[in-house]
Backbone as CSV, one residue per row, in Angstrom:
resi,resn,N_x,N_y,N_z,CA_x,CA_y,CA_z,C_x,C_y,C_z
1,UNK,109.577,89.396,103.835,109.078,89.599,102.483,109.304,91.039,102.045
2,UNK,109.589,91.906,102.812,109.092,93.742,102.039,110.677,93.693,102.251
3,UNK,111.643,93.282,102.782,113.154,93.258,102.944,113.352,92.596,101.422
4,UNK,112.944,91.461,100.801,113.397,91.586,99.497,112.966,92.585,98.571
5,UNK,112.128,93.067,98.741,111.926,93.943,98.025,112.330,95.446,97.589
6,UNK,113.550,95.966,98.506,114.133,96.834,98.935,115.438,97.060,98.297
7,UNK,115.790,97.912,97.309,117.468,98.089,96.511,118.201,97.741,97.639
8,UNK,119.422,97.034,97.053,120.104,96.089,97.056,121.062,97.359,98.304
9,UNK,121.100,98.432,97.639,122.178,99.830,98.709,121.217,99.737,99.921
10,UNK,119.917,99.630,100.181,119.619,99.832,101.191,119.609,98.937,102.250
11,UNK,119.480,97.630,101.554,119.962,96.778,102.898,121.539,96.592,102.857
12,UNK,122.137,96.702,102.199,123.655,96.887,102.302,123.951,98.028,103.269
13,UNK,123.097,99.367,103.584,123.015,100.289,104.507,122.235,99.320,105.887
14,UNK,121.291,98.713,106.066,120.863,98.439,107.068,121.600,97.444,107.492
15,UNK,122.658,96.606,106.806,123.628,95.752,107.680,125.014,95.947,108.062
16,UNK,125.241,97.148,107.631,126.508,97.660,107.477,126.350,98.596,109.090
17,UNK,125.110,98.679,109.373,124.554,100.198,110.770,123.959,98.972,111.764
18,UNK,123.843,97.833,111.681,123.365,96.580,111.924,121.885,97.383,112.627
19,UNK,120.978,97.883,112.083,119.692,98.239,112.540,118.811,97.912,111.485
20,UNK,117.643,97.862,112.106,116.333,97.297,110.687,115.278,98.782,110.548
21,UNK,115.878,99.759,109.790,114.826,100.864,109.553,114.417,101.450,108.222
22,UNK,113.297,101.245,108.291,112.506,101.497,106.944,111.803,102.643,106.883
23,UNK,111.961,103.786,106.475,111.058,104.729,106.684,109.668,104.212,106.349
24,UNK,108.949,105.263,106.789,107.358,104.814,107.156,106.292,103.908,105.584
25,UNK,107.109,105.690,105.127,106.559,105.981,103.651,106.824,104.495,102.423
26,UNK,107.772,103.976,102.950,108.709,103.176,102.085,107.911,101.571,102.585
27,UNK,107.346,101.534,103.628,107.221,100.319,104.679,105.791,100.647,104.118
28,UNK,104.791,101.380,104.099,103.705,101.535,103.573,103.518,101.019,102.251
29,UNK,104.242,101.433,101.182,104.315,101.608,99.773,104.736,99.591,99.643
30,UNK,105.471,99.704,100.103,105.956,97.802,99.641,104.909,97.233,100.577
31,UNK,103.903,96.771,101.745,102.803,96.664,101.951,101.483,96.402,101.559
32,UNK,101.742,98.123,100.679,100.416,97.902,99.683,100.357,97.098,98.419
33,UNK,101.779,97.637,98.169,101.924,96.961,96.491,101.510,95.543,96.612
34,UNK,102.308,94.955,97.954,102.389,93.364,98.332,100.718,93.275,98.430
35,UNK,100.380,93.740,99.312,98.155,93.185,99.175,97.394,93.545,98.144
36,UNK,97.928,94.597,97.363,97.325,94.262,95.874,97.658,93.380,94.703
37,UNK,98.653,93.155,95.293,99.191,92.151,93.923,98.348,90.988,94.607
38,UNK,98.591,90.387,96.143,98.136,88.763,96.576,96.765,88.608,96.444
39,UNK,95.845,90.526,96.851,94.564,90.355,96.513,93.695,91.019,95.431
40,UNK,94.492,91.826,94.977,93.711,91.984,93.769,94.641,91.875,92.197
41,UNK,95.255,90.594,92.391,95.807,90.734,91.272,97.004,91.858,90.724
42,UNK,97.452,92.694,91.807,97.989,93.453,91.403,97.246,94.439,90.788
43,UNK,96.007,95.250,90.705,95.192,96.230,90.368,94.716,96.839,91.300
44,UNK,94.840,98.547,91.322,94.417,99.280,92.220,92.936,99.774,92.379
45,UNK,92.940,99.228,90.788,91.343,100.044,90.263,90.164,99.007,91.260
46,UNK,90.008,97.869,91.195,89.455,97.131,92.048,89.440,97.088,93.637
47,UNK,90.290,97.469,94.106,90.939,97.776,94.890,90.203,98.893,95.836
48,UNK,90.242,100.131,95.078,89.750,101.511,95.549,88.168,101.159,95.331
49,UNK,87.800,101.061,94.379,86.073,100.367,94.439,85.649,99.804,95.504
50,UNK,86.154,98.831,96.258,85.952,98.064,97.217,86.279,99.061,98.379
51,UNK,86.927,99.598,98.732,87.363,100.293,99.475,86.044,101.134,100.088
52,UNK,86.247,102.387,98.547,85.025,103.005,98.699,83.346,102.718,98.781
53,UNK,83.217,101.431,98.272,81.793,100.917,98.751,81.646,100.482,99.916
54,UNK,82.757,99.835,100.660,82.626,98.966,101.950,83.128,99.725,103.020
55,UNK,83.850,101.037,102.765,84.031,102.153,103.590,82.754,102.691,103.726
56,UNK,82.824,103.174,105.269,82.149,103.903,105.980,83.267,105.443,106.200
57,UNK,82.734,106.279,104.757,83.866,107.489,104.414,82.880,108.632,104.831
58,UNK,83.449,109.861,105.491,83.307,111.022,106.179,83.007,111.830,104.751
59,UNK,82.247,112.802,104.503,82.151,113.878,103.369,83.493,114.736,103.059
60,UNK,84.134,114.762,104.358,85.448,115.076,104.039,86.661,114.432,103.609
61,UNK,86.232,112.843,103.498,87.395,112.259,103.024,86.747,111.694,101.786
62,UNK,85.506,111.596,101.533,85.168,111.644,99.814,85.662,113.115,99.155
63,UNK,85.269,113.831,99.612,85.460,114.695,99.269,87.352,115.055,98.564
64,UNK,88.173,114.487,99.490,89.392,114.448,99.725,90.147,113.235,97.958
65,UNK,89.057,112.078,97.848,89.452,111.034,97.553,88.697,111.528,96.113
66,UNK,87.808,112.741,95.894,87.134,113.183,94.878,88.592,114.018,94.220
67,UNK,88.887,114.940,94.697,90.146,116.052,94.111,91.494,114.686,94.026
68,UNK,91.467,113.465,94.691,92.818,113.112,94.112,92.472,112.481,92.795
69,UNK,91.191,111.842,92.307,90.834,111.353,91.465,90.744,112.280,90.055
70,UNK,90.289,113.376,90.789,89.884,114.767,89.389,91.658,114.872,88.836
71,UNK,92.678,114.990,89.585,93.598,115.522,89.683,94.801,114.254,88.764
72,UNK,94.288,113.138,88.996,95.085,112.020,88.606,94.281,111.743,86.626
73,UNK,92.969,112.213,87.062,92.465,112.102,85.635,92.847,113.215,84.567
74,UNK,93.462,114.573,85.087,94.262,115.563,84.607,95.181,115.162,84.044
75,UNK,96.234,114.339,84.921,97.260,114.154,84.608,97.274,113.122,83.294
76,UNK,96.925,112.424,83.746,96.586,111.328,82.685,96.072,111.998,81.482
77,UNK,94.891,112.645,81.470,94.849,113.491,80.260,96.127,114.071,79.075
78,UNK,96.348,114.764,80.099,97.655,115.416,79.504,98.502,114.514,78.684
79,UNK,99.222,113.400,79.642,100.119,112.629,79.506,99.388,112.091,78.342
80,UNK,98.034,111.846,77.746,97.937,110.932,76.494,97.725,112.415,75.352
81,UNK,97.591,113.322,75.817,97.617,114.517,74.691,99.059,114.686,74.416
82,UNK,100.046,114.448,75.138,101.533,114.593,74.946,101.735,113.407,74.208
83,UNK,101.725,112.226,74.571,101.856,111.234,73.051,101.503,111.466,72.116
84,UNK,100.113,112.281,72.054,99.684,111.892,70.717,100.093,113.174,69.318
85,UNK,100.737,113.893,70.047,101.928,114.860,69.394,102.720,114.707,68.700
């Protein structure tokens, strides 16, 4: 399943070297996408809620999961002050 999901050059690279390697990052990312779409509909927002209520999280990794949130709500900021230009 995460092999279809993969540009068309890269398995044309993995049969051409006849080896099956996916970097980590890449094998992670098609994974997740795949269990949020089968379990949450494809939404992350539900997703991280659940996470964070049913996690048993360290002050340092709220803490951690606090600055990516501040940081993503920045961006987003921005990005709708730049449309509306």
């Amino acid at each position: 399943m995460l092999l279809r999901s993969l540009p068309r050059a890269t398995l044309g690279l993995m049969q051409r070297s006849k080896q099956c390697f996916i970097a980590k990052r890449d094998c992670v990312r098609l994974a997740v996408r795949s269990f949020l779409q089968r379990v949450f509909a494809g939404s992350a927002a539900p997703a991280l809620l659940h996470f964070v209520k049913e996690s048993k999280l360290t002050e340092s990794e709220l803490v951690e999961i606090r600055e990516l949130l501040d940081a993503k709500l920045k961006t987003n900021r921005k990005q709708k002050k730049g449309s509306m230009e």
